[in-house]
KEVOTI-736579 format. One record per residue: residue number from 1; residue in three letters; x, y, z of N, C-alpha, C in turn. Coordinates in steps of 0.1 Angstrom, whole numbers, plus 2048, in hexadecimal, padded with zeros to 3 digits. Layout:
<sites>
  guvo  markol  nxx  nyy  nzz  caxx  cayy  cazz  cxx  cyy  czz
   NUM     ala    X    Y    Z     X     Y     Z    X    Y    Z
...
</sites>
This chain:
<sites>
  guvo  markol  nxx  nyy  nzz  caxx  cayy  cazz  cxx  cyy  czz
     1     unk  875  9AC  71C   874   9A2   712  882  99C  70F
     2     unk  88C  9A4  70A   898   99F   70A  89F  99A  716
     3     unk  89E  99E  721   8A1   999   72C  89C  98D  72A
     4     unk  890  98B  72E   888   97E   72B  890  972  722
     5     unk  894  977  718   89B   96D   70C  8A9  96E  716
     6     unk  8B2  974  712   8BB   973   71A  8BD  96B  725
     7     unk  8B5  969  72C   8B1   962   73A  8B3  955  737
     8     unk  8AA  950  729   8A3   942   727  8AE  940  720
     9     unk  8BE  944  71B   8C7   93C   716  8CA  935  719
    10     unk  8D2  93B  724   8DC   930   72C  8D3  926  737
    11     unk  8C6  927  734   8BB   91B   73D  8BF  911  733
    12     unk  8BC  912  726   8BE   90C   71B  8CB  903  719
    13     unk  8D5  909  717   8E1   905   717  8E3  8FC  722
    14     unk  8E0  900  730   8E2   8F5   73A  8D8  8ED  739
    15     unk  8CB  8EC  739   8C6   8DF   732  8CD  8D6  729
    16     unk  8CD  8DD  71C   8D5   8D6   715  8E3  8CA  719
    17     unk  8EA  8D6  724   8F6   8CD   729  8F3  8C0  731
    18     unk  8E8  8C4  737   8E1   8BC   73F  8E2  8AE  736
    19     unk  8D7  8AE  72A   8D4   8A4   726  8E2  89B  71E
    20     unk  8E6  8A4  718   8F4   8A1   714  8FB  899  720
    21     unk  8FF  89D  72A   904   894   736  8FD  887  739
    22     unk  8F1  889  739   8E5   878   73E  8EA  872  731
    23     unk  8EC  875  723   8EF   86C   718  8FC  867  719
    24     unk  907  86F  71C   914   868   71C  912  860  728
    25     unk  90A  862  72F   90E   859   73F  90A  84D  73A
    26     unk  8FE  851  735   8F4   842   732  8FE  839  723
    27     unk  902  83E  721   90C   836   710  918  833  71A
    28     unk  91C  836  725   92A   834   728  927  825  731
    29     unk  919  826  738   910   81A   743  90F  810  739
    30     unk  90F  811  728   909   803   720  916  800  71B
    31     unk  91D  80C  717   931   807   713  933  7FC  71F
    32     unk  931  800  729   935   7FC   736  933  7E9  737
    33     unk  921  7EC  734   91D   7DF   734  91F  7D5  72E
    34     unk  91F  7D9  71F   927   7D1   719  936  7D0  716
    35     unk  942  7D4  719   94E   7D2   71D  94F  7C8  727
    36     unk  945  7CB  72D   948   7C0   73B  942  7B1  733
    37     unk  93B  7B1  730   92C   7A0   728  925  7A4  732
    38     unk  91E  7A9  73A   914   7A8   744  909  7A8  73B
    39     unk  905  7AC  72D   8F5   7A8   725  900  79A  71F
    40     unk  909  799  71D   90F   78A   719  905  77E  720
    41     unk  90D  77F  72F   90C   775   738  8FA  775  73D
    42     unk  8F4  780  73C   8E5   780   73F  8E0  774  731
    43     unk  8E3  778  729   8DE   76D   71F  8E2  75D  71D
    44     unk  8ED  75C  725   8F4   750   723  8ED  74B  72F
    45     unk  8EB  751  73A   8E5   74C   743  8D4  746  745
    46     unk  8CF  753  73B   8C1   752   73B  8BF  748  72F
    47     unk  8C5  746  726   8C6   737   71B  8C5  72A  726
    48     unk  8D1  72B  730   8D4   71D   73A  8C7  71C  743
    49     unk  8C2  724  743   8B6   722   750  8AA  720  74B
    50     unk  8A8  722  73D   89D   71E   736  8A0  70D  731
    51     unk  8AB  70D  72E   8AE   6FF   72A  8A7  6F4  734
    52     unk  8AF  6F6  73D   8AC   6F4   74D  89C  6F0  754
    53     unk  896  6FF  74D   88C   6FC   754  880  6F0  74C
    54     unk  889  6F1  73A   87D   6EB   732  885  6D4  738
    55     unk  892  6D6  73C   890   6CA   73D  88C  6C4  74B
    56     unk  88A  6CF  753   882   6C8   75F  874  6C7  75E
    57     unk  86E  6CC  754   85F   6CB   752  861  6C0  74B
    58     unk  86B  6B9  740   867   6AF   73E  870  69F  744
    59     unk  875  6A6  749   87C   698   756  87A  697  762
    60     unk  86B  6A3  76A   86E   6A5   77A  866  69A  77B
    61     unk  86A  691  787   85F   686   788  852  68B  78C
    62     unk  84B  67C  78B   840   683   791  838  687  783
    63     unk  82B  68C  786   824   698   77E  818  69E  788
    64     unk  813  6A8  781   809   6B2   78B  811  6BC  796
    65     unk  808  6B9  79B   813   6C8   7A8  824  6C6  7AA
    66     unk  825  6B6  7AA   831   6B7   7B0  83D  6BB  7A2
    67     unk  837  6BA  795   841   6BC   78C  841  6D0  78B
    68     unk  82E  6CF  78E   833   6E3   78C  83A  6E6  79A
    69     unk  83F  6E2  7A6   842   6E6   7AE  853  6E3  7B0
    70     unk  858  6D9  7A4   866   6D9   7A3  868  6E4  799
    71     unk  85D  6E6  78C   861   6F1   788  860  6FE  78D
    72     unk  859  6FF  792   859   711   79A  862  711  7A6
    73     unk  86A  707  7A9   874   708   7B2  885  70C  7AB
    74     unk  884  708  79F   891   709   793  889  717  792
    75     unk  87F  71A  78E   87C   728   785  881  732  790
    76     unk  87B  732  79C   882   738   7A6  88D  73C  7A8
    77     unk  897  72E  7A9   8A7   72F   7AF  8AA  739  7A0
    78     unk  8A5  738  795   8A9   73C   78B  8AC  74F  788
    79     unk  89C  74D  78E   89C   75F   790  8A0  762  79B
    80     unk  8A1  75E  7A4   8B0   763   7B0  8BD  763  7AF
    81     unk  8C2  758  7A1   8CD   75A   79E  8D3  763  794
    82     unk  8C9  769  78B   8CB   775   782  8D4  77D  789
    83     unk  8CF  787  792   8D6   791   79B  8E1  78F  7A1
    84     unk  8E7  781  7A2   8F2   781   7A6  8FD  77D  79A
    85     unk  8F7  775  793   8FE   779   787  900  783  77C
    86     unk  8F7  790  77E   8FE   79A   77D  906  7A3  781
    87     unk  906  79E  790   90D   7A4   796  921  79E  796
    88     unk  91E  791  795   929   78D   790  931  790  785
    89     unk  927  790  778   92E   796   76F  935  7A0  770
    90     unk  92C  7AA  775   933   7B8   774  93E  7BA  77B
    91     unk  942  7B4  786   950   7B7   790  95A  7A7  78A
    92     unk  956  7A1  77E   963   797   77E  95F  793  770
    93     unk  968  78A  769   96A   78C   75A  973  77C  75C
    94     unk  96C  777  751   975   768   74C  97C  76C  73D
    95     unk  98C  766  744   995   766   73B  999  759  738
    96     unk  9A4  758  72E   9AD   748   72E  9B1  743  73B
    97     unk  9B2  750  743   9BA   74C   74C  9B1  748  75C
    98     unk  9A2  749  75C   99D   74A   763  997  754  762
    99     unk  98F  755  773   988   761   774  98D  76E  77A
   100     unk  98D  779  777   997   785   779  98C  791  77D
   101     unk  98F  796  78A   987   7A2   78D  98A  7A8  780
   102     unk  97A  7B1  77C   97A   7BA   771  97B  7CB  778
   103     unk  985  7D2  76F   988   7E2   772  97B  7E8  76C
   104     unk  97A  7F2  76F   973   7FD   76A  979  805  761
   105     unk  975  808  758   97A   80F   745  97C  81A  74D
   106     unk  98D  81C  74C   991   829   74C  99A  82C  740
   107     unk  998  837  738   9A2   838   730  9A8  846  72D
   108     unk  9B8  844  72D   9BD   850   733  9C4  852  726
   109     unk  9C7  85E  71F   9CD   85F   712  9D0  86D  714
   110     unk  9DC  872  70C   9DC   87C   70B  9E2  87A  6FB
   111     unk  9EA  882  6F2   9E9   88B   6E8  9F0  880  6DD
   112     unk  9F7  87A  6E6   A03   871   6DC  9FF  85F  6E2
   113     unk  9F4  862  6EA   9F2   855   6EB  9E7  84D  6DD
   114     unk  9EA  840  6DD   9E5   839   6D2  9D2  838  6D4
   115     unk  9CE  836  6C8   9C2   837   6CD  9BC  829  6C6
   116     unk  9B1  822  6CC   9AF   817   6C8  9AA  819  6BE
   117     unk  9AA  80D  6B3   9A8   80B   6A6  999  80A  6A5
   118     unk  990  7FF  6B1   983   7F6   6AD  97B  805  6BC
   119     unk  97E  80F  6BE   97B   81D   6C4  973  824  6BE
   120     unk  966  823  6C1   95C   826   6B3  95B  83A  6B5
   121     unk  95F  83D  6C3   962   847   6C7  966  856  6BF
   122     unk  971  84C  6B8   982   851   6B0  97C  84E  6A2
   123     unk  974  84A  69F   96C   844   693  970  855  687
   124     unk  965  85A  68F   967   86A   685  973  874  688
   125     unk  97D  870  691   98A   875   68E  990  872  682
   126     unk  98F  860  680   992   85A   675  990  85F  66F
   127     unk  988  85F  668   97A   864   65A  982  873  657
   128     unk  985  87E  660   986   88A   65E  994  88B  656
   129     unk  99C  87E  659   9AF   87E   655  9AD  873  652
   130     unk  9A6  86A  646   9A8   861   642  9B3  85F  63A
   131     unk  9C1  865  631   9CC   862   633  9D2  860  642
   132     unk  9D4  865  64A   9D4   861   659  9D9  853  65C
   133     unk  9C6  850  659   9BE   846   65E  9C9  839  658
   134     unk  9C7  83C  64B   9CD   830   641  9DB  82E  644
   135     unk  9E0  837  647   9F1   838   64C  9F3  830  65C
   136     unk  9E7  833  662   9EA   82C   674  9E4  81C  675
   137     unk  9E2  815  665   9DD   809   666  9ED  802  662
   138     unk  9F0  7F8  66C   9FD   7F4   66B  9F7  7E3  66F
   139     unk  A02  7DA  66E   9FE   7CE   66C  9FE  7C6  67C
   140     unk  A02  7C8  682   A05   7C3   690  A00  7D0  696
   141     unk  9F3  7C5  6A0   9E9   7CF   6A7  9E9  7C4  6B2
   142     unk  9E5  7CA  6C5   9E4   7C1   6D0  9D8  7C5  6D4
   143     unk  9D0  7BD  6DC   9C5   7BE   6DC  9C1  7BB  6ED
   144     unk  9BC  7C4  6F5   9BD   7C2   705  9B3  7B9  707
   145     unk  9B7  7AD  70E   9AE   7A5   718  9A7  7A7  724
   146     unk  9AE  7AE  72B   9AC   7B1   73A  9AF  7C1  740
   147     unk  9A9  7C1  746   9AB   7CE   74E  9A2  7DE  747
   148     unk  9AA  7E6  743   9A0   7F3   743  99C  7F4  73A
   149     unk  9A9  7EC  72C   9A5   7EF   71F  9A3  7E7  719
   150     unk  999  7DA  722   995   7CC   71B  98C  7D3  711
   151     unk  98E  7CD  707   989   7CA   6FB  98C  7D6  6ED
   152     unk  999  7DB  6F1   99C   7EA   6E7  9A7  7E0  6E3
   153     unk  9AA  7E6  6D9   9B4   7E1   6D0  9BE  7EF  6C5
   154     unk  9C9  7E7  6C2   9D2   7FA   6C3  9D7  7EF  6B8
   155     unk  9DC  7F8  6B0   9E3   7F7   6A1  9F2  7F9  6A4
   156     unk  9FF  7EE  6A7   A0F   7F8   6A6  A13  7F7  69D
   157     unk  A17  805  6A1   A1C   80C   699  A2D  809  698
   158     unk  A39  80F  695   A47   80E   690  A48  80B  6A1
   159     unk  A46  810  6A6   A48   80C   6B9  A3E  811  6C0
   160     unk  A3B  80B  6CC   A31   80F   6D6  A32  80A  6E5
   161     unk  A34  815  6EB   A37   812   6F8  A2A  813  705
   162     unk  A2B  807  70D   A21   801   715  A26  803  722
   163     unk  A1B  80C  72A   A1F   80C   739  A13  817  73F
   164     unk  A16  818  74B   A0C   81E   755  A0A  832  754
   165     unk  A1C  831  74E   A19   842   74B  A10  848  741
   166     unk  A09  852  744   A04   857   73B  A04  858  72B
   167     unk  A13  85D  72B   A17   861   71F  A1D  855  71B
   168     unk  A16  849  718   A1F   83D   714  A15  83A  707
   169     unk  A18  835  6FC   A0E   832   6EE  A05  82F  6F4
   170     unk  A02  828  6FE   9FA   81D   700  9F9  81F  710
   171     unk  9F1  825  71A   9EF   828   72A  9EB  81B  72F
   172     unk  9EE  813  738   9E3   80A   73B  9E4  80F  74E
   173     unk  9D8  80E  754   9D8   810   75E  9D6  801  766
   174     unk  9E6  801  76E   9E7   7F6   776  9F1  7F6  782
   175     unk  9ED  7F3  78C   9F5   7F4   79B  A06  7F0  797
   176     unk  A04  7E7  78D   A09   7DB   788  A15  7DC  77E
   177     unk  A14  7EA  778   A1B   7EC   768  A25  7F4  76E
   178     unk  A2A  7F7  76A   A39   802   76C  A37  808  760
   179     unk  A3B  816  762   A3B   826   75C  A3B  823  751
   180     unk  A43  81B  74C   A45   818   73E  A4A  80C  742
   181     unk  A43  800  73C   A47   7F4   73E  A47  7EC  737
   182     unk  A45  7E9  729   A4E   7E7   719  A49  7EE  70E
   183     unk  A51  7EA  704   A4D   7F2   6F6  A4D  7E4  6EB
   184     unk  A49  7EC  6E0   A47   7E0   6D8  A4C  7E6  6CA
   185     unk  A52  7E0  6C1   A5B   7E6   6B6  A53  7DD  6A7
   186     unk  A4B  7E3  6A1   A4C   7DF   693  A54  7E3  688
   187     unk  A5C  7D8  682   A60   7DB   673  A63  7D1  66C
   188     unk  A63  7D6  65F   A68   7CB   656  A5C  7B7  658
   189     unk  A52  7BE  65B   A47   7B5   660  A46  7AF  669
   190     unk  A53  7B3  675   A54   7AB   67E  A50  7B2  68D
   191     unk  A4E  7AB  699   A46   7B4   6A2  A50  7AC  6AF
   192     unk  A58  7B7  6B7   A60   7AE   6C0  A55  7BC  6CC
   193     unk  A5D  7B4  6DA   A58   7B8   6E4  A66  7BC  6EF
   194     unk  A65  7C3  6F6   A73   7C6   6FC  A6C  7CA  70A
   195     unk  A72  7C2  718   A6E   7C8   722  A7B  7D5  72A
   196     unk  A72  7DE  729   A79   7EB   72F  A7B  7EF  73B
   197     unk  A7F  7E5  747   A84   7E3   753  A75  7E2  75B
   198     unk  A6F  7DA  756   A5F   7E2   760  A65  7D8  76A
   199     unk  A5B  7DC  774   A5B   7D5   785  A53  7CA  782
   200     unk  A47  7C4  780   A48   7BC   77C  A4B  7AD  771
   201     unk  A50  7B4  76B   A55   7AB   75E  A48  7AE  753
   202     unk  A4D  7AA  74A   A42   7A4   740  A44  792  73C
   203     unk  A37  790  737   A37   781   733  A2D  77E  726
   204     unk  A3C  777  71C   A2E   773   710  A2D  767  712
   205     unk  A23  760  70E   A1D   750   711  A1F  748  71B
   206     unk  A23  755  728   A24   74A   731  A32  74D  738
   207     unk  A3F  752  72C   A4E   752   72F  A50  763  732
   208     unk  A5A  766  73A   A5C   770   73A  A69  777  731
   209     unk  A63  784  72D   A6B   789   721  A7B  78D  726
   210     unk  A87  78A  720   A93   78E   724  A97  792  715
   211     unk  A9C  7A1  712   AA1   7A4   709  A98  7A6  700
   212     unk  A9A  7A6  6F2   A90   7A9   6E6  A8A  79B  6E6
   213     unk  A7C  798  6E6   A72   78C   6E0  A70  791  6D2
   214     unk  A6D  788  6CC   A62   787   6BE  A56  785  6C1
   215     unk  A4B  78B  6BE   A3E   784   6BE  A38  780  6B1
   216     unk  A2E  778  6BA   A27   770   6AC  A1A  772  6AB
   217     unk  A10  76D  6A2   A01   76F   6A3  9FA  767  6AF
   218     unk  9F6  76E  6B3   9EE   767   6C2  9F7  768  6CD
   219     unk  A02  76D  6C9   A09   768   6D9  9FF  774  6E4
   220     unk  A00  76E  6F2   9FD   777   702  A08  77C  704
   221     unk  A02  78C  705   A0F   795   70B  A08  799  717
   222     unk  A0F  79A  721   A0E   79A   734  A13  7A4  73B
   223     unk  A0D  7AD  73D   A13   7B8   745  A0E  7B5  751
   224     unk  A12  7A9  75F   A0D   7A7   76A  9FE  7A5  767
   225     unk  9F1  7AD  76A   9E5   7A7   769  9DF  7AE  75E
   226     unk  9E5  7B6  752   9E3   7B9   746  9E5  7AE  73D
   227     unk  9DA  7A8  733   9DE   7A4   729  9DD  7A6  71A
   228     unk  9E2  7A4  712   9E1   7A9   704  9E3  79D  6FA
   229     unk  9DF  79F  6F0   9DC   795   6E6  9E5  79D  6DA
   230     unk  9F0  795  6D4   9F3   79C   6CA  9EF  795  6BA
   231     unk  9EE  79C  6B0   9E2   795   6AA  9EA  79A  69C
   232     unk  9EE  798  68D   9F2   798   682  9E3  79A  678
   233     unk  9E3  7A9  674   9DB   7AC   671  9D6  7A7  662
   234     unk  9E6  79F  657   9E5   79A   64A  9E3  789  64D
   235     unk  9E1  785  65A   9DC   77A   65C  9CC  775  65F
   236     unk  9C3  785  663   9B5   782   669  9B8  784  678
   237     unk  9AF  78F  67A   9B0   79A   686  9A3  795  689
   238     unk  99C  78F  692   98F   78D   69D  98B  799  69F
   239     unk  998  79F  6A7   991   7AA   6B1  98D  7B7  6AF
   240     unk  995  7B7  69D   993   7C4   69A  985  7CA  692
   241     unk  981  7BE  691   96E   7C0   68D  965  7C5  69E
   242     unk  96A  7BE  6A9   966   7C5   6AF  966  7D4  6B4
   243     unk  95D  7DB  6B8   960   7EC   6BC  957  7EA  6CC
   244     unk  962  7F3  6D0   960   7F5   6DF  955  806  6E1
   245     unk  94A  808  6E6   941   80E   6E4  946  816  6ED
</sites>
């Protein structure tokens, strides 16, 4: 009998892990999907095709077969084009700047890296040190456009350093970034940017940085095919109502 029990623990437990693993996989597949818009773009799409199909029922010439046979030729192309525009979504992403292969969410942190602010994740770290919490809310926050950590957004702090090493505030994984390839200095309300010899430069609005910059609200900060949004949190933050799931 005790054998018996004993037996049926650890059945239990690995079940359990079991299911525990199919839930995070399945929460990490809908993070996933929406980071990318792919339920965005299904909707935007499936709005255009109904539009579509209601004004060729009432403009296809003709009436009788030949008008249901213009429409079931749109209804068609319509639902063959679903699947490829999902498929599109998911491997490419519209920016300001065009359309940009989309990465896959990796996010690499270790102990002293920053953790995003709108990270619903980090939610109950918060909650647990809410002095912490209230102390790591600072007024100049940037907000990722592109690449791994589209759509997280990071609160800086007195300084924060941006690059490919691990141990940098802020990791971004890019072919493209150098080890450490700028920092960024708040004080006295002001938010400059300094590039730190990276290989490929950095660029705000377009210019590339030489020496200390200032930044302003809204300016684009560019780490080659990284981009960032810096945003003045006592002006009205967009992005910080958003949370990345």
């Amino acid at each position: 009998m005790r054998a018996q029990c004993t037996a049926n623990i650890p059945k239990g437990r690995s079940s359990n892990n079991m299911v525990a693993a199919a839930n995070n996989s399945g929460g990490s597949f809908l993070r996933e999907l929406k980071r990318r818009n792919v339920v965005r773009s299904a909707l935007i799409y499936v709005a255009c095709c109904a539009l579509v199909l209601v004004l060729v029922r009432m403009f296809a010439p003709g009436a009788g077969a030949q008008s249901a046979s213009a429409f079931q030729v749109v209804l068609y192309l319509a639902v063959l084009g679903l699947p490829l525009l999902l498929l599109m979504a998911w491997h490419f992403q519209l920016t300001r700047r065009g359309t940009l292969r989309a990465t896959s969410f990796v996010e690499r942190r270790v102990l002293r890296n920053l953790a995003p602010i709108n990270d619903r994740r980090h939610a109950r770290a918060a909650d647990d040190s809410a002095p912490a919490a209230a102390a790591g809310e600072h007024r100049w926050r940037i907000s990722a456009e592109t690449g791994s950590l589209m759509g997280l957004t990071y609160s800086v702090p007195a300084s924060l350093t941006l690059g490919s090493a691990a141990d940098c505030d802020i990791s971004v994984l890019s072919d493209f970034v150098s080890p450490r390839h700028a920092r960024l200095d708040s004080s006295g309300g002001e938010l400059t940017l300094e590039d730190l010899g990276s290989a490929s430069g950095t660029v705000v609005n377009g210019r590339p940085v030489r020496g200390k910059l200032p930044l302003h609200h809204e300016d684009e900060l560019r780490l080659h095919d990284i981009v960032f949004r810096v945003s003045d949190s006592t002006l009205g933050d967009p992005a910080s109502v958003q949370s990345a799931d």
